[in-house]
Chimera marker file (.cmm) of the C-alpha trace (Angstrom):
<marker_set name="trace">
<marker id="1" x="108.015" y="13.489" z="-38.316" r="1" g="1" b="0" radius="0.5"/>
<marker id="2" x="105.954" y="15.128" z="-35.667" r="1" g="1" b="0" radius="0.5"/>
<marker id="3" x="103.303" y="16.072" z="-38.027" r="1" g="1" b="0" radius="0.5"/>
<marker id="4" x="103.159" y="12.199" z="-39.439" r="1" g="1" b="0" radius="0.5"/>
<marker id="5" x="103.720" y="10.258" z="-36.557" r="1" g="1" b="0" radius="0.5"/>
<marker id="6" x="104.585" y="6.663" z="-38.250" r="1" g="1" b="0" radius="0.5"/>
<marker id="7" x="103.467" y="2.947" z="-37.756" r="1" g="1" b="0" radius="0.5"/>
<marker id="8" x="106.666" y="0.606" z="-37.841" r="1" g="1" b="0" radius="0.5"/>
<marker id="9" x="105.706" y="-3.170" z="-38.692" r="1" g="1" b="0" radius="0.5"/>
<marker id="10" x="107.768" y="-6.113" z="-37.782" r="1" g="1" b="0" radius="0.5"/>
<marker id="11" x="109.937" y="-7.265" z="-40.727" r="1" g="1" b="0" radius="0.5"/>
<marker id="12" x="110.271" y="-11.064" z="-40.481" r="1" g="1" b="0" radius="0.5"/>
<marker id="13" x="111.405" y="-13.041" z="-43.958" r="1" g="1" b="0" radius="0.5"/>
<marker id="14" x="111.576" y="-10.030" z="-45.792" r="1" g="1" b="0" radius="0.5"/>
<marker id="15" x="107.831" y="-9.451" z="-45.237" r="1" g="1" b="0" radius="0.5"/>
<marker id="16" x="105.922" y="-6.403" z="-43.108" r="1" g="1" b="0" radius="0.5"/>
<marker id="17" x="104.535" y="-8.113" z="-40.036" r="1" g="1" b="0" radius="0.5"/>
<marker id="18" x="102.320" y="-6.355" z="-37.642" r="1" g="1" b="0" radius="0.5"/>
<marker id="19" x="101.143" y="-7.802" z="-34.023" r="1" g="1" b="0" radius="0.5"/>
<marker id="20" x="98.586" y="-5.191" z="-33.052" r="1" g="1" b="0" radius="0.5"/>
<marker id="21" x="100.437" y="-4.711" z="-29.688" r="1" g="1" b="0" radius="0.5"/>
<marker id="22" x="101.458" y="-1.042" z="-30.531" r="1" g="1" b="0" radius="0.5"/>
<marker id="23" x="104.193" y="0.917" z="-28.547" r="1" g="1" b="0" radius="0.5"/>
<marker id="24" x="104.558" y="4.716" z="-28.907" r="1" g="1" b="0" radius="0.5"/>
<marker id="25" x="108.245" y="6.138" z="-30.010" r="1" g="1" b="0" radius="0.5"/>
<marker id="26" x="109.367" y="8.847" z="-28.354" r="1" g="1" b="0" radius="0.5"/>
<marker id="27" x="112.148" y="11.973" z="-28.875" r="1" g="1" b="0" radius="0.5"/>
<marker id="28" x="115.078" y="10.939" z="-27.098" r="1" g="1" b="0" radius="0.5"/>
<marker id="29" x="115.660" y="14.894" z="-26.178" r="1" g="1" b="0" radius="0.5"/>
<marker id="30" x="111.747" y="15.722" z="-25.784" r="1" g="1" b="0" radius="0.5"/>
<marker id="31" x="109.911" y="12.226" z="-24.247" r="1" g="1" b="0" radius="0.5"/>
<marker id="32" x="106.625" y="14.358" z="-24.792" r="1" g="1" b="0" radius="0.5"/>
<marker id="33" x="106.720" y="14.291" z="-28.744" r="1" g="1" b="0" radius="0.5"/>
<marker id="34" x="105.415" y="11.144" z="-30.038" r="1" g="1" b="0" radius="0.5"/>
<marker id="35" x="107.201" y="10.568" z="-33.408" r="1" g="1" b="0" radius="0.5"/>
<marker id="36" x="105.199" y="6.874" z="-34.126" r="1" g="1" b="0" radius="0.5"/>
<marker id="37" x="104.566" y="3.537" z="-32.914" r="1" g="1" b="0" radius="0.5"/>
<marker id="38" x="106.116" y="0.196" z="-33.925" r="1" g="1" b="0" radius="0.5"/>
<marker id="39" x="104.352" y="-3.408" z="-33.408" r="1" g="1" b="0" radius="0.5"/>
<marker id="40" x="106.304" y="-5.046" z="-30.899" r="1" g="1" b="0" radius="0.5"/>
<marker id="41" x="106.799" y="-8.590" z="-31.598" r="1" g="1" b="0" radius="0.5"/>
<marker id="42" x="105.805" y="-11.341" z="-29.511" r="1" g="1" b="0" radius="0.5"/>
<marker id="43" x="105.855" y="-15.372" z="-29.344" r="1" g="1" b="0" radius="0.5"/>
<marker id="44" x="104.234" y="-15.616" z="-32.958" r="1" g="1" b="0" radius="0.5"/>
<marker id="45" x="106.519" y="-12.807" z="-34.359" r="1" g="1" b="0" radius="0.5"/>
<marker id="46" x="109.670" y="-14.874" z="-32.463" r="1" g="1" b="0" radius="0.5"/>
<marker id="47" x="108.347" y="-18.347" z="-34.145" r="1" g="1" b="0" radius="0.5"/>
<marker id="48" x="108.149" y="-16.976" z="-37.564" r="1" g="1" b="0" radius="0.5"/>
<marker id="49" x="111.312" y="-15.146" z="-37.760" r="1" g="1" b="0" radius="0.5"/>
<marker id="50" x="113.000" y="-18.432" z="-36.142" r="1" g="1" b="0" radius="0.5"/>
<marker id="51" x="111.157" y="-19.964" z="-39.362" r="1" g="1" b="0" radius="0.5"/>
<marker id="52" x="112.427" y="-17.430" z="-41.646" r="1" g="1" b="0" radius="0.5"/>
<marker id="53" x="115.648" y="-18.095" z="-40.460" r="1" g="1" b="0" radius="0.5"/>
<marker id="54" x="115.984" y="-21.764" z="-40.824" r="1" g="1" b="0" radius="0.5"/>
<marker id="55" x="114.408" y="-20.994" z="-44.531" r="1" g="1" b="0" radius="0.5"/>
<marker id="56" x="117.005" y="-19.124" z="-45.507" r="1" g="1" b="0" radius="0.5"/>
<marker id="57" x="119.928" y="-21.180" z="-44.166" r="1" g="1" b="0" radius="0.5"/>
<marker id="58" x="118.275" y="-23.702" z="-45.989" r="1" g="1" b="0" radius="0.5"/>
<marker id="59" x="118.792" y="-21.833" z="-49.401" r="1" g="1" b="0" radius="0.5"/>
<marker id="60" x="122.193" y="-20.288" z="-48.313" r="1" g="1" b="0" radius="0.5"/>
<marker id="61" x="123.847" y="-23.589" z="-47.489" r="1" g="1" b="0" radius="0.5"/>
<marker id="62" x="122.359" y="-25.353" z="-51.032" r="1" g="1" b="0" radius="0.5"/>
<marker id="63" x="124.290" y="-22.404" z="-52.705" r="1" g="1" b="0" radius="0.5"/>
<marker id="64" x="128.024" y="-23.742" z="-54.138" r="1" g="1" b="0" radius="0.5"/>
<marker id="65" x="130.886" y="-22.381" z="-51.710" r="1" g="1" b="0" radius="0.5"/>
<marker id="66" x="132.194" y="-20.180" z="-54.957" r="1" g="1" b="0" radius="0.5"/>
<marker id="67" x="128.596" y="-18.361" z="-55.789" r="1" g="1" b="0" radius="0.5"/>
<marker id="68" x="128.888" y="-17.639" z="-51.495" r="1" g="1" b="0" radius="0.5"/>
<marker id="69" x="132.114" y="-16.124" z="-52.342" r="1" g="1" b="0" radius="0.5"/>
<marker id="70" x="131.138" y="-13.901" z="-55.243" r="1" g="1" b="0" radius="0.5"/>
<marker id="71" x="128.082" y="-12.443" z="-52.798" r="1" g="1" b="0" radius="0.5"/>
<marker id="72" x="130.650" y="-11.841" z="-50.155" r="1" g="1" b="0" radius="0.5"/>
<marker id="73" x="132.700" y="-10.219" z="-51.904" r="1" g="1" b="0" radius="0.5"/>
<marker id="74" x="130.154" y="-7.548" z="-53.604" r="1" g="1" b="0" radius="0.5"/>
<marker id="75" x="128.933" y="-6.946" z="-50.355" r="1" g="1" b="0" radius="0.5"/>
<marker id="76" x="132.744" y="-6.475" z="-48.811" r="1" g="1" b="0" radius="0.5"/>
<marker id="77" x="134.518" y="-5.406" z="-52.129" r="1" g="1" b="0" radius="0.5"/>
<marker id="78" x="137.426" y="-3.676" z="-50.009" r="1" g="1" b="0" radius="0.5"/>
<marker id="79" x="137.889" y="-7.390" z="-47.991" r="1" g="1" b="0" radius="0.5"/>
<marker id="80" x="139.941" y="-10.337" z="-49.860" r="1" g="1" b="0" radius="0.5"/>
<marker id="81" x="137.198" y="-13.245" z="-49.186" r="1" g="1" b="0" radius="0.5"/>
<link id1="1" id2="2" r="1" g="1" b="0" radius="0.2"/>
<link id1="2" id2="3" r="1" g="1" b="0" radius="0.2"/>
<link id1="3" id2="4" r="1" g="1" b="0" radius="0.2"/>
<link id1="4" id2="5" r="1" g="1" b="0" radius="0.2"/>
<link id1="5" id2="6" r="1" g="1" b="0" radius="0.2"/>
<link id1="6" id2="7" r="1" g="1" b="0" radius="0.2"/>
<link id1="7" id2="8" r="1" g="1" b="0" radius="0.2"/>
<link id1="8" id2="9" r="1" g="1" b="0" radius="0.2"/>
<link id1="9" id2="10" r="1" g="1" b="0" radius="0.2"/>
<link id1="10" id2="11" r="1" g="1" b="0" radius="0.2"/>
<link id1="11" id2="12" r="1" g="1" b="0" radius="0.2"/>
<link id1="12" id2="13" r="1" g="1" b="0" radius="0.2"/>
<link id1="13" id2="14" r="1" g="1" b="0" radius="0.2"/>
<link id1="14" id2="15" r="1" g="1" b="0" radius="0.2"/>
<link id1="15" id2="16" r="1" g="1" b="0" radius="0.2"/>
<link id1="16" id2="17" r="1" g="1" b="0" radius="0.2"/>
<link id1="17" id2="18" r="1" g="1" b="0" radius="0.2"/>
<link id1="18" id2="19" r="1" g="1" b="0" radius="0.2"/>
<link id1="19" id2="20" r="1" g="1" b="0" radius="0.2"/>
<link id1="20" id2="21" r="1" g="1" b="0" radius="0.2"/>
<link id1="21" id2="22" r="1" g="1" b="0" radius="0.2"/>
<link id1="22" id2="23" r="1" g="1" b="0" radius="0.2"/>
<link id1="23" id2="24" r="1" g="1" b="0" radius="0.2"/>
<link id1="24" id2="25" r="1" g="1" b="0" radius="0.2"/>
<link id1="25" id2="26" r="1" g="1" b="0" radius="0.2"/>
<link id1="26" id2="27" r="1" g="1" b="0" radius="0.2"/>
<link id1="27" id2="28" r="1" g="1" b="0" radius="0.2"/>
<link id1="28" id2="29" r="1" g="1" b="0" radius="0.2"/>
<link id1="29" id2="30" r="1" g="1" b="0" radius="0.2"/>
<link id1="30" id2="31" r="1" g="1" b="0" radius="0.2"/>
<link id1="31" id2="32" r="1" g="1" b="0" radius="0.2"/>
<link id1="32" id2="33" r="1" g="1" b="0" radius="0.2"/>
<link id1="33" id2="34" r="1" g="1" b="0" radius="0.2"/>
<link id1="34" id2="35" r="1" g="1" b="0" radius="0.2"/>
<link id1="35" id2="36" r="1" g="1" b="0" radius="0.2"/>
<link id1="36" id2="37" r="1" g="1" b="0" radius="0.2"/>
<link id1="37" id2="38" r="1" g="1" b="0" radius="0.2"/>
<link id1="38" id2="39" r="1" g="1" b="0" radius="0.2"/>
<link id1="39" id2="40" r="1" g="1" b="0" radius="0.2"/>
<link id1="40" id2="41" r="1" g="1" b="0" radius="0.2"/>
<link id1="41" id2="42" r="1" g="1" b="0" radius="0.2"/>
<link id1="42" id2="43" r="1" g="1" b="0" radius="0.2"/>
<link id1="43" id2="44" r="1" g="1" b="0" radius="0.2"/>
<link id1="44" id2="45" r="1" g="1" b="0" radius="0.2"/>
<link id1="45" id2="46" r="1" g="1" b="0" radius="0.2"/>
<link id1="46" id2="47" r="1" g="1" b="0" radius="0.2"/>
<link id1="47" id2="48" r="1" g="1" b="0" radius="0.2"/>
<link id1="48" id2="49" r="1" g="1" b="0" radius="0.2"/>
<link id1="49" id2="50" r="1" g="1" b="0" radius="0.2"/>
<link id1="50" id2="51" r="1" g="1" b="0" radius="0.2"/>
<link id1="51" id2="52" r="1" g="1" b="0" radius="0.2"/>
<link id1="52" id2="53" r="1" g="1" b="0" radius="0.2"/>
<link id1="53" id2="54" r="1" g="1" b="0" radius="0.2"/>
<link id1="54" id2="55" r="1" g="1" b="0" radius="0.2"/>
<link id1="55" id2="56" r="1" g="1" b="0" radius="0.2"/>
<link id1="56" id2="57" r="1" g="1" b="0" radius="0.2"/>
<link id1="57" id2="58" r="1" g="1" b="0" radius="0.2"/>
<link id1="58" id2="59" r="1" g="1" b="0" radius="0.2"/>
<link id1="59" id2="60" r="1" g="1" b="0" radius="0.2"/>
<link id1="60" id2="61" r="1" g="1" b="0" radius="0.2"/>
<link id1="61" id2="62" r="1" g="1" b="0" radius="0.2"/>
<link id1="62" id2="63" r="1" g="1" b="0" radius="0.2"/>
<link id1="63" id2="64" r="1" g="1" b="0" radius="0.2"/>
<link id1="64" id2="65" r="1" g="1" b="0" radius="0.2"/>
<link id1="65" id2="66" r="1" g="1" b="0" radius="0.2"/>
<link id1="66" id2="67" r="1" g="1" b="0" radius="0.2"/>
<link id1="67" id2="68" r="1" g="1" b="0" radius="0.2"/>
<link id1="68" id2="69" r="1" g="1" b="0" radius="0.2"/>
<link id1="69" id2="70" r="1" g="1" b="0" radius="0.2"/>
<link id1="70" id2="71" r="1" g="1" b="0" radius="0.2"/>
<link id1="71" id2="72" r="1" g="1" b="0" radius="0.2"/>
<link id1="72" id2="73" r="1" g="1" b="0" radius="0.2"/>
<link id1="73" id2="74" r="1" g="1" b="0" radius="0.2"/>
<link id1="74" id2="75" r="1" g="1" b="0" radius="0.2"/>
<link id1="75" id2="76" r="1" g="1" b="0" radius="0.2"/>
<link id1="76" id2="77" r="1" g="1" b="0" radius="0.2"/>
<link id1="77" id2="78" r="1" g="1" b="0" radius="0.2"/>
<link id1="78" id2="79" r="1" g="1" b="0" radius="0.2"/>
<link id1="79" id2="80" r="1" g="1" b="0" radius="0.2"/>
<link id1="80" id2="81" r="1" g="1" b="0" radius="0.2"/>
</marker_set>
């Protein structure tokens, strides 16, 4: 990772976002080894993923109460939903 520091976009709706206001990562052990940057979201990046949001509660609540069931339970097959 050292040798390819990477570039971490916001990911709001499922989509890569970037902001252009960079911030460097950093080794927890070693805080001199830069391993990448990520975009660190802001007002715009808060507004869209509160729009992203809504969006999809929109499509999960039009879903029938069964088909919610069947995706909970392939996501939690060892819970009784």
């Amino acid at each position: 990772m050292l040798a390819n520091p990477v570039e971490v976009p916001c990911i709001i709706g499922g989509k890569e976002v970037t902001s252009g206001d960079l911030v460097e990562m950093r080794a927890p052990h070693d805080h001199s080894q830069v391993l990448g940057r990520y975009h660190r979201a802001g007002p715009r990046e808060a507004e869209m993923a509160i729009y992203a949001a809504n969006q999809a509660k929109l499509g999960w609540s039009e879903k029938l109460t069964r088909t919610r069931r069947l995706g909970r339970q392939k996501i939690f097959p060892e819970r009784r939903v």
